[in-house]
C-alpha positions, 0 to 999 in steps of 0.5 A, spaced: 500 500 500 502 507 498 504 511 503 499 516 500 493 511 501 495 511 509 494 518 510 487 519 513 484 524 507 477 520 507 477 521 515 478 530 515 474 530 508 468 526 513 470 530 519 469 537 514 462 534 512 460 534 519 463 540 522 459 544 516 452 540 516 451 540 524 448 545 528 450 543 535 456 548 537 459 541 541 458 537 535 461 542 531 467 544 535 469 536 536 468 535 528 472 541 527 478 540 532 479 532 529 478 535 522 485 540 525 488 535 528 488 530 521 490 536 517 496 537 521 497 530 521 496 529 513 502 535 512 506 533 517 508 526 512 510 531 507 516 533 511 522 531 509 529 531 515 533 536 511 527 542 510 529 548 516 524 548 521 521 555 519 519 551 512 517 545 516 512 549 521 509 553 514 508 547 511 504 544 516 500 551 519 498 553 513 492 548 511 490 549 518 491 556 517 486 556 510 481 550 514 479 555 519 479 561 515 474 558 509 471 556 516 470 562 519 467 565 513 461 560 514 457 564 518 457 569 523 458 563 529 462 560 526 466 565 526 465 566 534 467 559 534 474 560 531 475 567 533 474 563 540 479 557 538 485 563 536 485 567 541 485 562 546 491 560 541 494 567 542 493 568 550 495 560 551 500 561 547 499 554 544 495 551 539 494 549 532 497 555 530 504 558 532 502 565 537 504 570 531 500 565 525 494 566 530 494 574 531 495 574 523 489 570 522 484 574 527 487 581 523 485 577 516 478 575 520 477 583 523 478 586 516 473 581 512 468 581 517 468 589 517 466 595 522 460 595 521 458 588 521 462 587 528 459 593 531 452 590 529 454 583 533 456 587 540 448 587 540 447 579 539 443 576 544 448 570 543 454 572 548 460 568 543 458 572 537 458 579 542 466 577 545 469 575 538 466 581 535 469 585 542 476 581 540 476 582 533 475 590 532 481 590 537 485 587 531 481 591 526 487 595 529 482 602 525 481 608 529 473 607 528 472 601 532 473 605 538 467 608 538 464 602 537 467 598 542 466 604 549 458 605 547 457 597 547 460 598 553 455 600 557 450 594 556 455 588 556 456 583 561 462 584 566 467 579 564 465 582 556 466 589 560 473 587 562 474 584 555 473 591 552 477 594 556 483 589 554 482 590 547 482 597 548 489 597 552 492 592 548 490 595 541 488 602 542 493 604 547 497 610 544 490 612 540 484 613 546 487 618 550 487 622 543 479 619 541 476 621 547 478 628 547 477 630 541 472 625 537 467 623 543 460 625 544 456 626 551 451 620 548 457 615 548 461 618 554 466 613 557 465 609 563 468 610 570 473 604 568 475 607 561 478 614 564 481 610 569 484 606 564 486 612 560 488 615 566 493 608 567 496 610 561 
């Protein structure tokens, strides 16, 4: 038998096959890590002894890579469900992408997702969507989701509260303090949180 015909090719094409057609974000998660995981195992026959490391760890990363993006373009869920999976990569520091591969992935996701669809899903009723759309306009890296992210502020949940502030720290440090002298209105004033944040500036 060729080494070809061992690889499980059949078993990622049936764990894609499930993780599209399911609605159950269990079944779907489950479906999609076993669907990463033979992936890497698929590009990890194609490596050779001889091949620098940063060829080997880009020639097993990148169909991980497309796999999530292709994924995350499915539906604004499943885009919550990825965004998820990265930034857990990236704050964890492991996972099925290196630290800096996860980052460009949550750039690439906030710029095809857009400003104005992620400022829609801070109003969701379903929390997921809520945080992946706060993590994502943090990686907008665009002056505007500022706003965005200080007027849903107000109506979010505590553990969303600190991830804006976060996301605001991490992303807009240099630029809030600029933001909210000169472009904030009274209607979307800044919270108690957020001067002090600025203040720690």
């Amino acid at each position: 038998m060729s080494e070809s015909c061992k690889l499980p090719t059949h078993s990622l094409q049936l764990y894609i096959a499930v993780a599209r057609a399911s609605r159950e974000p269990a079944v779907m998660e489950n479906a999609l890590n076993l669907a990463l995981r033979t992936e890497k195992m698929i590009a990890a026959h194609s490596l050779k002894s001889c091949m620098p490391t940063a060829m080997k760890v880009k020639i097993c990363q990148l169909p991980v890579f497309n796999l999530l993006l292709d994924f995350a373009q499915l539906s604004p869920q499943w885009r919550a469900l990825i965004v998820r999976i990265l930034y857990e990569n990236v704050e964890g520091g492991s996972g099925h992408l290196t630290v800096n591969r996860a980052k460009q992935l949550l750039k690439e996701l906030a710029k095809r997702a857009g400003l104005a669809s992620l400022s829609a899903d801070l109003s969701t009723a379903n929390k997921e969507r809520r945080q992946a759309a706060i993590i994502l306009l943090g990686w907008l890296k665009s002056e505007k989701a500022i706003a965005p992210l200080i007027e849903g502020y107000h109506h979010l949940a505590e553990d969303e509260k600190d991830l804006v502030l976060g996301s605001l720290e991490k992303h807009y440090r240099a630029k809030l303090p600029y933001h909210l002298k000169w472009q904030m209105h009274d209607k979307c004033a800044p919270s108690l949180q957020i001067c002090a944040l600025i203040k720690a500036m």
